[in-house]
C-alpha positions, 0 to 999 in steps of 0.5 A: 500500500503506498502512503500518502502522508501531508504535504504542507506545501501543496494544495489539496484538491478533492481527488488528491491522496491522503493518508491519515492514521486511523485505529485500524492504522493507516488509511489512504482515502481521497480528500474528497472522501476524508470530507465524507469521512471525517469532516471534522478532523479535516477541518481540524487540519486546515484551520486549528492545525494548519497542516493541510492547505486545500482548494477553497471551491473544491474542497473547502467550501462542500467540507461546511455543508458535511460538517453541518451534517455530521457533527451540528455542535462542531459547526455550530461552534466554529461558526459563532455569529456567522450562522444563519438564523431567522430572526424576527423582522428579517424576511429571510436567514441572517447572520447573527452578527447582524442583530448582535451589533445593531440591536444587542436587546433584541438579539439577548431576548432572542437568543437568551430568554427565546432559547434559542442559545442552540443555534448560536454558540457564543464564546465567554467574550462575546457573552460578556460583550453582549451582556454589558451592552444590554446591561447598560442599556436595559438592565432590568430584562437581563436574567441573574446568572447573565448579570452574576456572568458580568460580575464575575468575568 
């Protein structure tokens, strides 16, 4: 079996070989079926590990639609304000950094007290700045443990 280890210096296309170690050992697949495979450790080493350099039209961009798929938490994460979502006013998907920056109120009774904080993921620093900015202008619609979060960060 021939071995295929990462190049750092190419540029991976969806039909090139990769070999990655596995539990049954090495595995030699296409990039393309390492997508289907394994979206999450692919996406791992293109942006946490910086190993792999992949095309962004042919692999990069059908790689999001798989880990949306395959892991919805991962992809969840990774996206923060990014994502999608449908938001009350808006006739169609926006990103969530939309109404966090232009009506943080809104957005915290949304995603807050609409429980809607499964589709968001934000880290501690965007809660925090979140939470400061409803704090300041509309305090009394915050939920304890938010303000607590404010007072402890």
């Amino acid at each position: 079996m021939e071995i295929y280890p990462i190049d750092s210096g190419k540029i991976y296309y969806s039909e090139d070989l990769l070999t990655l170690d596995c539990e049954e050992g090495p595995v030699t697949m296409r990039i393309g079926e390492w997508i289907c495979k394994d979206p999450v450790r692919i996406h791992r080493m293109i942006i946490k590990d910086k190993a792999l350099q992949v095309d962004q039209m042919e692999v990069f961009n059908p790689l999001f639609s798989k880990l949306r798929r395959a892991d919805f938490d991962y992809y969840r994460r990774i996206m923060g304000l990014r994502m999608l979502i449908d938001f009350p006013g808006y006739s169609s998907e926006i990103e969530a950094k939309i109404p966090f920056d232009t009506d943080p109120i809104a957005f915290y009774k949304w995603w807050r007290k609409g429980k809607h904080e499964k589709y968001v993921h934000l880290s501690p620093a965007y809660q925090f700045k979140l939470f400061q900015k409803v704090s300041v202008m509309e305090p009394k619609i915050m939920l304890k443990k938010d303000l607590e979060f404010l007072r402890n960060f």
